[in-house]
PDB file of N, CA, C and O in Angstrom:
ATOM      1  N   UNK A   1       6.120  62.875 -43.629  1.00  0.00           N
ATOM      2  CA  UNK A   1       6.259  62.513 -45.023  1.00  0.00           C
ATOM      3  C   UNK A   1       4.862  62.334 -45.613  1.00  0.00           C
ATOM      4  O   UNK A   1       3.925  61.816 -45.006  1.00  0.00           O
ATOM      5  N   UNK A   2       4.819  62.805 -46.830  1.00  0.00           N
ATOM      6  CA  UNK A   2       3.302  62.635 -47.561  1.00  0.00           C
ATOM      7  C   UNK A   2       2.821  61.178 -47.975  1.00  0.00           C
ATOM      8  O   UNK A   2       3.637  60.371 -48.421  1.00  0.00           O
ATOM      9  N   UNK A   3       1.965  60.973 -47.874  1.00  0.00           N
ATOM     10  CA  UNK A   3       1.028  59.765 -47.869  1.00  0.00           C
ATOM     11  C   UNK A   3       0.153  59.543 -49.119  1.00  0.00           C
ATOM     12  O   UNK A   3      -0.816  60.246 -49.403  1.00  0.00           O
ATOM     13  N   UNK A   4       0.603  58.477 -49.845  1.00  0.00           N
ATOM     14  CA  UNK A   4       0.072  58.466 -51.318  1.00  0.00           C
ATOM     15  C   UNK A   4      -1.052  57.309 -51.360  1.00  0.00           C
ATOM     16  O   UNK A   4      -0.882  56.330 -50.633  1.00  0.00           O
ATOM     17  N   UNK A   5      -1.823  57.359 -51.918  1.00  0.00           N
ATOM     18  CA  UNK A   5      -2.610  55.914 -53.232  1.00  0.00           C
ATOM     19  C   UNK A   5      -2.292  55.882 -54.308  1.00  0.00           C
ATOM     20  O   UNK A   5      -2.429  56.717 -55.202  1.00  0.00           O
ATOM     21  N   UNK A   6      -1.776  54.767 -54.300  1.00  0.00           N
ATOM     22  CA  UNK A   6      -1.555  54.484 -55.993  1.00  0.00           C
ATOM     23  C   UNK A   6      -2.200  53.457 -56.236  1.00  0.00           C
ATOM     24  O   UNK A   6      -2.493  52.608 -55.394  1.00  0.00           O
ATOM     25  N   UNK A   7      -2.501  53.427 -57.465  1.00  0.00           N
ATOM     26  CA  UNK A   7      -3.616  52.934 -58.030  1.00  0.00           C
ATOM     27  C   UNK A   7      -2.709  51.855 -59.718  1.00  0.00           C
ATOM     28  O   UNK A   7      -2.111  52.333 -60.682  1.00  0.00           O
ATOM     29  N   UNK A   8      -3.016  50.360 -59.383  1.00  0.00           N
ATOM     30  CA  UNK A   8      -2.169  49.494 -60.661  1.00  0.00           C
ATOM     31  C   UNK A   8      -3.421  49.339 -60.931  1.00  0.00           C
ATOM     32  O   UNK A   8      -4.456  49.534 -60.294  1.00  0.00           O
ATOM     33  N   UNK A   9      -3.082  48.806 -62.390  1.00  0.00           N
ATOM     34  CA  UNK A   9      -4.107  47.581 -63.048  1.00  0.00           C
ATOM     35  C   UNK A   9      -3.319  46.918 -63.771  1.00  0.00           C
ATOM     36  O   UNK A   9      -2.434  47.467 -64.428  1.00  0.00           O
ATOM     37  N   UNK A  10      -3.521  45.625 -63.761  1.00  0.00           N
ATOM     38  CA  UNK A  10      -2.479  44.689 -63.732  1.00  0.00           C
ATOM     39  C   UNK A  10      -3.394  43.958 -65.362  1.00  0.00           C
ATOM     40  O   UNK A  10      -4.609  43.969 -65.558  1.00  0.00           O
ATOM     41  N   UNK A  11      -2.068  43.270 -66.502  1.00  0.00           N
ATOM     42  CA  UNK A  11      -2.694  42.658 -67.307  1.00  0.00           C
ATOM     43  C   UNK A  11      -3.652  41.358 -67.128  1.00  0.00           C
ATOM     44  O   UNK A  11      -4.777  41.038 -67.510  1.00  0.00           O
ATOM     45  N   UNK A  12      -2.497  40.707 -66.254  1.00  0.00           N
ATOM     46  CA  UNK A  12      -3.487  39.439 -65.324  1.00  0.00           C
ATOM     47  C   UNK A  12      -3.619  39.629 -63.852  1.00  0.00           C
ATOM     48  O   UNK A  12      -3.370  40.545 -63.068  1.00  0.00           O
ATOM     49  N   UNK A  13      -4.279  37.986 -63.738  1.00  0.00           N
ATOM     50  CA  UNK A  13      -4.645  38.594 -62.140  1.00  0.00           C
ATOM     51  C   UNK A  13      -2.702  38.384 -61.145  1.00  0.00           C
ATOM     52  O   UNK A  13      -2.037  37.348 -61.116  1.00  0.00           O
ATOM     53  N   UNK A  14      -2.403  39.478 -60.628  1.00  0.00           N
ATOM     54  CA  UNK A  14      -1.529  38.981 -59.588  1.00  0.00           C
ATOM     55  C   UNK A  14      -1.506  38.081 -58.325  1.00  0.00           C
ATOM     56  O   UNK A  14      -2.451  38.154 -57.539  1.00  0.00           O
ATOM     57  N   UNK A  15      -0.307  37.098 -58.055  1.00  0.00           N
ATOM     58  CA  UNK A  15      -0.196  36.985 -56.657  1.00  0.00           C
ATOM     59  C   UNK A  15       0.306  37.444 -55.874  1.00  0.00           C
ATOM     60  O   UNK A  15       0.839  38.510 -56.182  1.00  0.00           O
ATOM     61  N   UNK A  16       0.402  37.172 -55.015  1.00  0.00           N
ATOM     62  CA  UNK A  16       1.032  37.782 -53.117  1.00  0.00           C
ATOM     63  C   UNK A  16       2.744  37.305 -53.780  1.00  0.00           C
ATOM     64  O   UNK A  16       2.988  36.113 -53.968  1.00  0.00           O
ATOM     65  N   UNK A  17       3.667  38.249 -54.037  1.00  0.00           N
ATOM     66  CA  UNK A  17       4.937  37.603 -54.195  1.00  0.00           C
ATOM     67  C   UNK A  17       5.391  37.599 -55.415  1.00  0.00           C
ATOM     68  O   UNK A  17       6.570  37.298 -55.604  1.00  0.00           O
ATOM     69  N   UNK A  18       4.512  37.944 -56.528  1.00  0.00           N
ATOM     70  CA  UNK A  18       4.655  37.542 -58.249  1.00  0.00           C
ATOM     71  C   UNK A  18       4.969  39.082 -58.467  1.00  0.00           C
ATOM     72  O   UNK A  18       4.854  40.013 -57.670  1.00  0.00           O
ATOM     73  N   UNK A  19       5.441  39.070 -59.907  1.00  0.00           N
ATOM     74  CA  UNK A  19       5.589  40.213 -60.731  1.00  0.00           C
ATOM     75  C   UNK A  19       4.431  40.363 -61.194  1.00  0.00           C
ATOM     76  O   UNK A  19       3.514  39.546 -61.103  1.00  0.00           O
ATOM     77  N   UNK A  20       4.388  41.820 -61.920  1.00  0.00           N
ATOM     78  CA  UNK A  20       2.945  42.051 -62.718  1.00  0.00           C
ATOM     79  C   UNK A  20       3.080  40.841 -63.988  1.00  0.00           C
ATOM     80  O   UNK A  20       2.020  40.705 -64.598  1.00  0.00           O
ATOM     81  N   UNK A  21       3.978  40.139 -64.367  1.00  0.00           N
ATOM     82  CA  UNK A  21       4.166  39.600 -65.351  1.00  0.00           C
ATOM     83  C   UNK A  21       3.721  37.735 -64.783  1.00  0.00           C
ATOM     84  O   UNK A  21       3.509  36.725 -65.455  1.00  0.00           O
ATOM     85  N   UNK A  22       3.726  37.843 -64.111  1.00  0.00           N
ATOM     86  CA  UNK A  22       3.155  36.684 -62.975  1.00  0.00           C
ATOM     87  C   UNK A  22       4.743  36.065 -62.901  1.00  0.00           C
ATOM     88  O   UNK A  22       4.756  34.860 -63.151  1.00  0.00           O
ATOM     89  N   UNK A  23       5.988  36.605 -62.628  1.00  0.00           N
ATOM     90  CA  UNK A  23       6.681  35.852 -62.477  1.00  0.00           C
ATOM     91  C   UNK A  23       7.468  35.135 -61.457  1.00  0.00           C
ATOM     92  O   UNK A  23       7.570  34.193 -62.243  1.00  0.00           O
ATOM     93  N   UNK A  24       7.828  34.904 -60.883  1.00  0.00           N
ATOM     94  CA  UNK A  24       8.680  34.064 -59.681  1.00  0.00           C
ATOM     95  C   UNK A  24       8.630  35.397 -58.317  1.00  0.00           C
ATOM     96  O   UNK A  24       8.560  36.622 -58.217  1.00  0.00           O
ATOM     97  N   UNK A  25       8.742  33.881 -57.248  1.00  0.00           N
ATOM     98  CA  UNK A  25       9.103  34.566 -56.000  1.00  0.00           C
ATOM     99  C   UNK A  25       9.704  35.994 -55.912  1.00  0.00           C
ATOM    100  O   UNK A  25       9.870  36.845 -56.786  1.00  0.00           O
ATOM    101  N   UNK A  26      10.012  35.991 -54.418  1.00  0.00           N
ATOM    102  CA  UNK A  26      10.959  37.204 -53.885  1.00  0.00           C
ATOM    103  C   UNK A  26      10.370  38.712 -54.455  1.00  0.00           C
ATOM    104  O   UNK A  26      10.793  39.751 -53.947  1.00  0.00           O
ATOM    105  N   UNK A  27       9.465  38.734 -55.438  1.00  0.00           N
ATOM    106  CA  UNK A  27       9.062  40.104 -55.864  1.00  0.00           C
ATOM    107  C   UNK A  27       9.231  41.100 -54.733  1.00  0.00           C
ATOM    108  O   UNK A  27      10.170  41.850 -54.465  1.00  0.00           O
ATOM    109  N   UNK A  28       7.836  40.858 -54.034  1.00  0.00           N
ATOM    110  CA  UNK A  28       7.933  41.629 -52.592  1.00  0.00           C
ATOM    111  C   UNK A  28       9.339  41.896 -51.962  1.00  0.00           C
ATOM    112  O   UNK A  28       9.428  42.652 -50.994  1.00  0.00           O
ATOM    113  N   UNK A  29      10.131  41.456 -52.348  1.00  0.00           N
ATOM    114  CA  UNK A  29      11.835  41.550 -51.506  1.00  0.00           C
ATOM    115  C   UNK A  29      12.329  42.488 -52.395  1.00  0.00           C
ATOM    116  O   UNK A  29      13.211  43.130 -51.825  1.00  0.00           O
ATOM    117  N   UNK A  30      12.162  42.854 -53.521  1.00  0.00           N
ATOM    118  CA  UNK A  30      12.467  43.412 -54.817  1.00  0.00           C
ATOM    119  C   UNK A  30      11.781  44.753 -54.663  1.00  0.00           C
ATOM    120  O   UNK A  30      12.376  45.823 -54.533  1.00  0.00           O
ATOM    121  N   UNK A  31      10.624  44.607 -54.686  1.00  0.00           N
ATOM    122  CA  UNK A  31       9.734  45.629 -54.545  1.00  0.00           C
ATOM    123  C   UNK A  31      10.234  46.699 -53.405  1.00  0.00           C
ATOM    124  O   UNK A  31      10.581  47.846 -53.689  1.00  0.00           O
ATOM    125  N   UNK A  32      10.220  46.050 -51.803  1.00  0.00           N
ATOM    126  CA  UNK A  32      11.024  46.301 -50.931  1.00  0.00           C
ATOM    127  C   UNK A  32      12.345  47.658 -50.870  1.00  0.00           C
ATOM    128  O   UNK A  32      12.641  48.737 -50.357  1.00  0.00           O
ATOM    129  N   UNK A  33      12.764  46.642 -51.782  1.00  0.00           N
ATOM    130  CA  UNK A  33      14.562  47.345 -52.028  1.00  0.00           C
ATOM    131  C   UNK A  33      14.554  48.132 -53.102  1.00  0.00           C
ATOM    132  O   UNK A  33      15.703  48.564 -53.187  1.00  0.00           O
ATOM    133  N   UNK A  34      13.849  48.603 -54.049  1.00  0.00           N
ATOM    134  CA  UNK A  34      13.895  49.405 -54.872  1.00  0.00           C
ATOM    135  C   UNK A  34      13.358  50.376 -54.124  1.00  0.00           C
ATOM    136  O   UNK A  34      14.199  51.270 -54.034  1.00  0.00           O
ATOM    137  N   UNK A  35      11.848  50.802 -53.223  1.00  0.00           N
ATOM    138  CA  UNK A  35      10.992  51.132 -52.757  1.00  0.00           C
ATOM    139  C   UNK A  35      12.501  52.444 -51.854  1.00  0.00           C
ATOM    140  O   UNK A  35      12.883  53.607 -51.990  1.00  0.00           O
ATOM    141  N   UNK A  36      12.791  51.380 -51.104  1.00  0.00           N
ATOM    142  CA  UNK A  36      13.710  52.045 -50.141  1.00  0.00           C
ATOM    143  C   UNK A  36      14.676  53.036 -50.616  1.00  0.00           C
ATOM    144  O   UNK A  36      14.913  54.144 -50.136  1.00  0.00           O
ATOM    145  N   UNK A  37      15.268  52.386 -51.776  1.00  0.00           N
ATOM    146  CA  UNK A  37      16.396  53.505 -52.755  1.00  0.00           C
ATOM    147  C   UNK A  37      15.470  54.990 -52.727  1.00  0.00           C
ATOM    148  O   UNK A  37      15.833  56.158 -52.588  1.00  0.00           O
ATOM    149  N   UNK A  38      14.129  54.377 -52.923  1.00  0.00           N
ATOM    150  CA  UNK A  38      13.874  56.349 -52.978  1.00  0.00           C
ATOM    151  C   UNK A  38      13.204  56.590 -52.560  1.00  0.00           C
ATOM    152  O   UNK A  38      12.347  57.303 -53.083  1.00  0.00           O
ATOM    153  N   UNK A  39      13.122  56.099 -51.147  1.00  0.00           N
ATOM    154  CA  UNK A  39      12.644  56.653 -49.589  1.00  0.00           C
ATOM    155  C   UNK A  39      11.177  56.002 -49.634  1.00  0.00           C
ATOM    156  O   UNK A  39      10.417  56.171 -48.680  1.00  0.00           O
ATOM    157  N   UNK A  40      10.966  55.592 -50.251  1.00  0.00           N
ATOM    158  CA  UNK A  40       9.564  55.136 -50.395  1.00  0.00           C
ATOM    159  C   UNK A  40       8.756  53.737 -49.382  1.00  0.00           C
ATOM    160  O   UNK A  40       8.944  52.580 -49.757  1.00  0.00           O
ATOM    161  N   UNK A  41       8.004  53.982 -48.292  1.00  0.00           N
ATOM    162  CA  UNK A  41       7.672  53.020 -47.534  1.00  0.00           C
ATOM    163  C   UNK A  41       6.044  52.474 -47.609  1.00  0.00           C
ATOM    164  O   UNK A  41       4.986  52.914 -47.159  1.00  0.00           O
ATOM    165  N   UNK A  42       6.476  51.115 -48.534  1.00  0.00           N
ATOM    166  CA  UNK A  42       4.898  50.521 -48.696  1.00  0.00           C
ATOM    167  C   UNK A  42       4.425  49.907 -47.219  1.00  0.00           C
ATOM    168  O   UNK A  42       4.764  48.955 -46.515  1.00  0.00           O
ATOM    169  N   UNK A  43       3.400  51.046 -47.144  1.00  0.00           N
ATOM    170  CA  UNK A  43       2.259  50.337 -45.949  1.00  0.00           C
ATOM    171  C   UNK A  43       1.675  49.669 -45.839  1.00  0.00           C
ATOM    172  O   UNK A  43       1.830  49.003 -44.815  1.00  0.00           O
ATOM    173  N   UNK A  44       0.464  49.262 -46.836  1.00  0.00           N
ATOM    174  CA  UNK A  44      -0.276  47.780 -47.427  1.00  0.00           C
ATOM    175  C   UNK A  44      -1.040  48.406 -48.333  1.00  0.00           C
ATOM    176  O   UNK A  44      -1.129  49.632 -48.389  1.00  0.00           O
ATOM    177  N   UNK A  45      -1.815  47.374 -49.323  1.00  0.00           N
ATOM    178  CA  UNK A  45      -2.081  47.172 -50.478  1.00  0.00           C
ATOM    179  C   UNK A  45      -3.847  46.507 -49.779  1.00  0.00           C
ATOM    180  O   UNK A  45      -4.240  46.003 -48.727  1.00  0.00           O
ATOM    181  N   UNK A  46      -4.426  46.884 -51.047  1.00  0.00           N
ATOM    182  CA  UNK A  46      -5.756  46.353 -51.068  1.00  0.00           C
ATOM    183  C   UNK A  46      -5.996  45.824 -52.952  1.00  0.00           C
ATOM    184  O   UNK A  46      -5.536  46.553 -53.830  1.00  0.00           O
ATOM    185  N   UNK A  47      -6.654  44.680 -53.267  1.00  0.00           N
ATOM    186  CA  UNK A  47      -6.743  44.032 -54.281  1.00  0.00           C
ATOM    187  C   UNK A  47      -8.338  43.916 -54.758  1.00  0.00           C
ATOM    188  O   UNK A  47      -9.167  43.650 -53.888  1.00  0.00           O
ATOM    189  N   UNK A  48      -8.600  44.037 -55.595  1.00  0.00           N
ATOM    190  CA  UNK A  48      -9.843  43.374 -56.176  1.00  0.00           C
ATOM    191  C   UNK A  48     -10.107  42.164 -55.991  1.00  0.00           C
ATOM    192  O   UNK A  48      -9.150  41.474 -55.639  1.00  0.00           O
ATOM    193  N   UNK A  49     -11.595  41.408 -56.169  1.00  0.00           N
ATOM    194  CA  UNK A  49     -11.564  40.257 -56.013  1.00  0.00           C
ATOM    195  C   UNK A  49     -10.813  39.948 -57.531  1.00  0.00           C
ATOM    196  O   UNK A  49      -9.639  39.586 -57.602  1.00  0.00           O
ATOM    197  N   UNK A  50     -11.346  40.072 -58.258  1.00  0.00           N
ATOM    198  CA  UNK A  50     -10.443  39.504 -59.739  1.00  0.00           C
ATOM    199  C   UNK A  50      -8.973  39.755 -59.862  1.00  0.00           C
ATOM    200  O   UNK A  50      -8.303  39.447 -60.848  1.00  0.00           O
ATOM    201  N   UNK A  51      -8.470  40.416 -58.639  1.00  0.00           N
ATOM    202  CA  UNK A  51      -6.683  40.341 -58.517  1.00  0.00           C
ATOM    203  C   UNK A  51      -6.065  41.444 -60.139  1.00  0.00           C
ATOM    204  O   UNK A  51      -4.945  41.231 -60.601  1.00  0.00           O
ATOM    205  N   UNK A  52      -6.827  42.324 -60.647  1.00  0.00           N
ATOM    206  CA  UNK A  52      -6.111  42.810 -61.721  1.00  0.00           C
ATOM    207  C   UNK A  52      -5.796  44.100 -61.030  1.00  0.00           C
ATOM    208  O   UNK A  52      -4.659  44.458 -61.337  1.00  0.00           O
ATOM    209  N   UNK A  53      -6.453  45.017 -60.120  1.00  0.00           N
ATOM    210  CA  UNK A  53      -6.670  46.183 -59.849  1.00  0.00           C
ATOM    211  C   UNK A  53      -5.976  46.174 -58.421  1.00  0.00           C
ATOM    212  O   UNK A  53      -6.373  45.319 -57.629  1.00  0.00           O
ATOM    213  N   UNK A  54      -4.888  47.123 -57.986  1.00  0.00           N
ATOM    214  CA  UNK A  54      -4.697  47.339 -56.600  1.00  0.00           C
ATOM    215  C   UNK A  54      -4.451  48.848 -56.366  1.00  0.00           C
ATOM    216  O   UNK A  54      -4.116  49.646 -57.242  1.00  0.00           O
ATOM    217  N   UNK A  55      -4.631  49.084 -55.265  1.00  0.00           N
ATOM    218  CA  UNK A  55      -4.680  49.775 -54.814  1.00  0.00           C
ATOM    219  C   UNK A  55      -4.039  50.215 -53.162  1.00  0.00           C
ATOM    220  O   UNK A  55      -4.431  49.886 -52.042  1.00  0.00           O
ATOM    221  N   UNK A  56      -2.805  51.164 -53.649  1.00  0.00           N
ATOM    222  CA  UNK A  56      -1.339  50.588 -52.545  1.00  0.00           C
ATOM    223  C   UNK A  56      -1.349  51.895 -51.477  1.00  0.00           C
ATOM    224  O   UNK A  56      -1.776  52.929 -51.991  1.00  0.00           O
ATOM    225  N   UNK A  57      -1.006  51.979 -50.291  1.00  0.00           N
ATOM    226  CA  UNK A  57      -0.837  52.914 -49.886  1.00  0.00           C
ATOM    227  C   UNK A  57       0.783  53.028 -49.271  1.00  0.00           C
ATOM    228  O   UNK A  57       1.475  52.151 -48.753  1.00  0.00           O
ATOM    229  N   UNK A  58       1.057  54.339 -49.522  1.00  0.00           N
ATOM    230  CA  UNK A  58       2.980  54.060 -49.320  1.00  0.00           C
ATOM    231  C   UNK A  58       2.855  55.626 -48.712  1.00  0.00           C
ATOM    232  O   UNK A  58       1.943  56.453 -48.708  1.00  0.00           O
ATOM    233  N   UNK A  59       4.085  55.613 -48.255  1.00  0.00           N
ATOM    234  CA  UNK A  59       4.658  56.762 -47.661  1.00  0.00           C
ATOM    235  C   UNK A  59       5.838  57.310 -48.799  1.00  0.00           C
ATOM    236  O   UNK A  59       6.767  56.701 -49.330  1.00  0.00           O
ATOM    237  N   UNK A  60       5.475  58.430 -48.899  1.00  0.00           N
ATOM    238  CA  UNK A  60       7.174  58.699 -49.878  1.00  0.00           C
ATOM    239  C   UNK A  60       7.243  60.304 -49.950  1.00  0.00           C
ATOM    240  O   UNK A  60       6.304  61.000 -49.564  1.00  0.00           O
ATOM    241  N   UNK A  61       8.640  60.924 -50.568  1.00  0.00           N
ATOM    242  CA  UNK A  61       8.822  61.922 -50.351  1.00  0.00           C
ATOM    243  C   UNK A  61       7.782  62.877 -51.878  1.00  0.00           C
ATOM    244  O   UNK A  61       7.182  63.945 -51.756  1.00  0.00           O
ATOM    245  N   UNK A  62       7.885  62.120 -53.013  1.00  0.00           N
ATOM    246  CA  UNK A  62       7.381  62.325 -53.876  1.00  0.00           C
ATOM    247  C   UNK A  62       6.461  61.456 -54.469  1.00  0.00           C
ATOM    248  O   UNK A  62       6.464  60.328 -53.977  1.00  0.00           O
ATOM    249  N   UNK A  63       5.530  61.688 -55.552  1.00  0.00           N
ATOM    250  CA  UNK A  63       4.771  60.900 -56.781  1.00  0.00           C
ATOM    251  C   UNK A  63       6.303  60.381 -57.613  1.00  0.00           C
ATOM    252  O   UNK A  63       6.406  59.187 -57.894  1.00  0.00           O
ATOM    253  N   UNK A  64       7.287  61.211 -57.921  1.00  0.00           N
ATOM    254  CA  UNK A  64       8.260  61.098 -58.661  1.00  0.00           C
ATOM    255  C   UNK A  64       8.537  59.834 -58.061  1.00  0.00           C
ATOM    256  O   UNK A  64       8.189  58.882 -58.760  1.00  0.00           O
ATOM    257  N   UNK A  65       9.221  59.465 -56.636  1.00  0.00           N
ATOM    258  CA  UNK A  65       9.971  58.576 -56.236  1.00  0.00           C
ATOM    259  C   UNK A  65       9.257  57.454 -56.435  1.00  0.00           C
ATOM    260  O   UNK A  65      10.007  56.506 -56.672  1.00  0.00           O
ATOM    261  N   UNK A  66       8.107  57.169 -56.436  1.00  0.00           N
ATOM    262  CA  UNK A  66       6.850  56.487 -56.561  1.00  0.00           C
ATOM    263  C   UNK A  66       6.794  55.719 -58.056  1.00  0.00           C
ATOM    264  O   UNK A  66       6.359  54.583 -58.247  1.00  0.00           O
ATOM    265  N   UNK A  67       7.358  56.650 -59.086  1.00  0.00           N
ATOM    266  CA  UNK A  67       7.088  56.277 -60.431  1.00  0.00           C
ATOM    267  C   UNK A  67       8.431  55.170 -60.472  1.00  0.00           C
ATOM    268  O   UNK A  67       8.376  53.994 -60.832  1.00  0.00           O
ATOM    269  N   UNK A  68       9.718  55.971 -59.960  1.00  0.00           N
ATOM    270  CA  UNK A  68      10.979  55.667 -60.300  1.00  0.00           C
ATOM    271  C   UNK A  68      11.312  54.527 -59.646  1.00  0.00           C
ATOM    272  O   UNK A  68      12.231  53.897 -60.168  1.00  0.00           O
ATOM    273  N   UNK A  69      10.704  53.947 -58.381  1.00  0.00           N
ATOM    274  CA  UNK A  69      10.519  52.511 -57.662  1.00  0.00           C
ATOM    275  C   UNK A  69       9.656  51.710 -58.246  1.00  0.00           C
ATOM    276  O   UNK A  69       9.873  50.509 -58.407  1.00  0.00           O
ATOM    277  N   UNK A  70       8.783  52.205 -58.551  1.00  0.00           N
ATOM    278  CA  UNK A  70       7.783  50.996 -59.531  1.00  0.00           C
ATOM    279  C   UNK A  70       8.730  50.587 -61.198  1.00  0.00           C
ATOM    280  O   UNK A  70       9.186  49.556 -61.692  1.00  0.00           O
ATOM    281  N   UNK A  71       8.675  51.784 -61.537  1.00  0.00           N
ATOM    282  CA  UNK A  71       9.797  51.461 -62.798  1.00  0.00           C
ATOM    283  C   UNK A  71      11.094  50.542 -62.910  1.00  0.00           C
ATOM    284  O   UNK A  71      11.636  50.213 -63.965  1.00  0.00           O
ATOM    285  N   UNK A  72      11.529  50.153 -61.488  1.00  0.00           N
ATOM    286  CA  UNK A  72      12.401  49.160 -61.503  1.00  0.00           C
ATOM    287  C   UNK A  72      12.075  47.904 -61.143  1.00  0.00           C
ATOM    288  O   UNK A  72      12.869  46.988 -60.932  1.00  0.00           O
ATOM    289  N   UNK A  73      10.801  47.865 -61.068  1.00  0.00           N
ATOM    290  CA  UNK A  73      10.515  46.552 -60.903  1.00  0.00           C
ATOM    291  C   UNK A  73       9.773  46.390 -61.404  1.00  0.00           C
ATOM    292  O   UNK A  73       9.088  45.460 -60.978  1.00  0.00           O
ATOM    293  N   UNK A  74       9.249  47.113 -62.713  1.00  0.00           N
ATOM    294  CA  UNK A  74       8.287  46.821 -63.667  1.00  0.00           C
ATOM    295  C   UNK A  74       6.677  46.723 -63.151  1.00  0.00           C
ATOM    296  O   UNK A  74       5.796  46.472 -63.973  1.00  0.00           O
ATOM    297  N   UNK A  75       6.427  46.900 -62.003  1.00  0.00           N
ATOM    298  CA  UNK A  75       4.892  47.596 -61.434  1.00  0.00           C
ATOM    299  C   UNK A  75       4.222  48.841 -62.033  1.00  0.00           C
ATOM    300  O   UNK A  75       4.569  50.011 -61.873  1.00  0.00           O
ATOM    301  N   UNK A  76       3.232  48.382 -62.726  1.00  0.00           N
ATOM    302  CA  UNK A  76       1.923  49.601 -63.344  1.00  0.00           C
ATOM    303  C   UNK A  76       1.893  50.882 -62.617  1.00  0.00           C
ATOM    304  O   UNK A  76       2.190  50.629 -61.449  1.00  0.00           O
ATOM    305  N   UNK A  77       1.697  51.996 -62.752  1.00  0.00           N
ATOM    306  CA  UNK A  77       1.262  52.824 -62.128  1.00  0.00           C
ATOM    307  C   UNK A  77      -0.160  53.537 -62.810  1.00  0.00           C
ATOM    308  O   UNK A  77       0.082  54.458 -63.589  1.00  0.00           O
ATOM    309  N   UNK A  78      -1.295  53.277 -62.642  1.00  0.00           N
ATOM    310  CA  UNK A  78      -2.094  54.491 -63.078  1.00  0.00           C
ATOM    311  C   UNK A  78      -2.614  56.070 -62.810  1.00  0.00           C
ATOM    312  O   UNK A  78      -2.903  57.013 -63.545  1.00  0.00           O
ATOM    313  N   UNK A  79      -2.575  55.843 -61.350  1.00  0.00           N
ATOM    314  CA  UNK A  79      -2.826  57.265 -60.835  1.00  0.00           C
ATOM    315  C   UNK A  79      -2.368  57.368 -58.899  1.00  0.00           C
ATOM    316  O   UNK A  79      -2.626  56.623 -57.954  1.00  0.00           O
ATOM    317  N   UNK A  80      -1.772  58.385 -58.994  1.00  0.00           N
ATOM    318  CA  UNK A  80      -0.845  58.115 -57.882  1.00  0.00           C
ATOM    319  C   UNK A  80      -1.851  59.730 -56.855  1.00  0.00           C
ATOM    320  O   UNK A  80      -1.996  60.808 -57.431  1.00  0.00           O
ATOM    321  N   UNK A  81      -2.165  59.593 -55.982  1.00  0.00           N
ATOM    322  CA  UNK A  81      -2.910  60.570 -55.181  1.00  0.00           C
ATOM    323  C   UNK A  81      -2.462  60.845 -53.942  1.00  0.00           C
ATOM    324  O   UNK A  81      -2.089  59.836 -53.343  1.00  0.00           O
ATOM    325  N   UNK A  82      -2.357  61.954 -53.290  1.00  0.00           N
ATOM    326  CA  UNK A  82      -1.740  62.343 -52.258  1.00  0.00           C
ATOM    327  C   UNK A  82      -3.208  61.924 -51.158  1.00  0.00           C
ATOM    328  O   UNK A  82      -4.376  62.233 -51.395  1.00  0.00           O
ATOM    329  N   UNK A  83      -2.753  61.238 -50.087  1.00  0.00           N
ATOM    330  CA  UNK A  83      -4.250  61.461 -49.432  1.00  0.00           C
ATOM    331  C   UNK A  83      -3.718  61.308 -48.019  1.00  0.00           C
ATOM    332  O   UNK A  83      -2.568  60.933 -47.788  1.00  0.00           O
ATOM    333  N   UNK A  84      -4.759  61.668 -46.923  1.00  0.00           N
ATOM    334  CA  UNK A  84      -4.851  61.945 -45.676  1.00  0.00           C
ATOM    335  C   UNK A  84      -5.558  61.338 -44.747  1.00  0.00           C
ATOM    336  O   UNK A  84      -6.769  61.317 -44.970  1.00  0.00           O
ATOM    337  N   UNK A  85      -5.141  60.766 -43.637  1.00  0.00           N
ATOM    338  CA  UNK A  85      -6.311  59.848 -42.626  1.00  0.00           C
ATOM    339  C   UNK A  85      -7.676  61.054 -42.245  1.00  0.00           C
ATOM    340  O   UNK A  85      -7.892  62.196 -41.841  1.00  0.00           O
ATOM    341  N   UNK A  86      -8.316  59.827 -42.714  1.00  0.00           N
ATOM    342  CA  UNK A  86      -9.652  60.304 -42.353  1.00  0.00           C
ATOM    343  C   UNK A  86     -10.465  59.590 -41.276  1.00  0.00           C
ATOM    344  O   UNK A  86     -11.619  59.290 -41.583  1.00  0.00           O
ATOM    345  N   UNK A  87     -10.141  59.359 -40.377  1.00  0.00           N
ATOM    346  CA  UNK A  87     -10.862  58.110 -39.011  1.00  0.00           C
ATOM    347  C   UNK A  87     -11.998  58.626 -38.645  1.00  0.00           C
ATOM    348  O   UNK A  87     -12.136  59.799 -38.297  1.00  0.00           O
ATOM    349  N   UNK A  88     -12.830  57.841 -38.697  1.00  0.00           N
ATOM    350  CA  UNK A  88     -14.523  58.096 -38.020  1.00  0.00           C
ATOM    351  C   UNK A  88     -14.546  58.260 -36.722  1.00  0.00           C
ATOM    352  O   UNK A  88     -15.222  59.145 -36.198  1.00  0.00           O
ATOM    353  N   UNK A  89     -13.879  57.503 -36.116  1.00  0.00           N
ATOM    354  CA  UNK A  89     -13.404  56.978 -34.472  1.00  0.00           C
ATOM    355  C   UNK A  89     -13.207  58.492 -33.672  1.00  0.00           C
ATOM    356  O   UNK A  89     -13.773  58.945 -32.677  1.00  0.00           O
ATOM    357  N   UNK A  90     -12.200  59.028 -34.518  1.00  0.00           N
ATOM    358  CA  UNK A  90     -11.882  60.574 -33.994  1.00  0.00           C
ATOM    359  C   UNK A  90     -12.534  61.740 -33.969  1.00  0.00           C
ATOM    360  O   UNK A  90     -12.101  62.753 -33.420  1.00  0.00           O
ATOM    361  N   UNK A  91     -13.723  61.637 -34.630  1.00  0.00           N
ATOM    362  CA  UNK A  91     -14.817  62.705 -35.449  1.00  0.00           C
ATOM    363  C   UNK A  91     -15.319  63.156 -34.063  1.00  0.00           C
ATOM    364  O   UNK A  91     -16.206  64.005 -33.974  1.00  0.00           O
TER     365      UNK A  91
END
């Protein structure tokens, strides 16, 4: 399955668990279960120090499925990129 970055910027800063809207728990459980409806498997996330900007890496069949899981849980999308392991280790 293809291997994406997607790229938020968030109005405020987010937490571990919040909506982009900073709102209540369980997000991540939300996030989760929408994610899954369209095959989509978040691997982990990297944040700015100022918490507005992340930067997610997921597994999914499409960019499409990508838009249509964030769209239900109201998560930003700015630019969604197909990308590939690149390990130094293996060189």
């Amino acid at each position: 399955m293809p291997r994406y970055l997607v790229e938020r910027t968030f109005h405020s800063p987010v937490r571990a668990g919040t909506a982009a809207d900073g709102s209540a728990a369980n997000h991540c459980d939300k996030v989760i279960r929408a994610n899954a409806r369209e095959g989509v498997t978040w691997i982990h996330s990297f944040v700015t120090p100022d918490r507005r900007r992340s930067f997610c890496i997921v597994d999914s069949p499409s960019p499409e499925a990508i838009r249509v899981a964030a769209q239900a849980t109201a998560l930003p999308v700015d630019r969604i990129t197909e990308v590939r392991v690149f390990d130094p280790y293996f060189l």
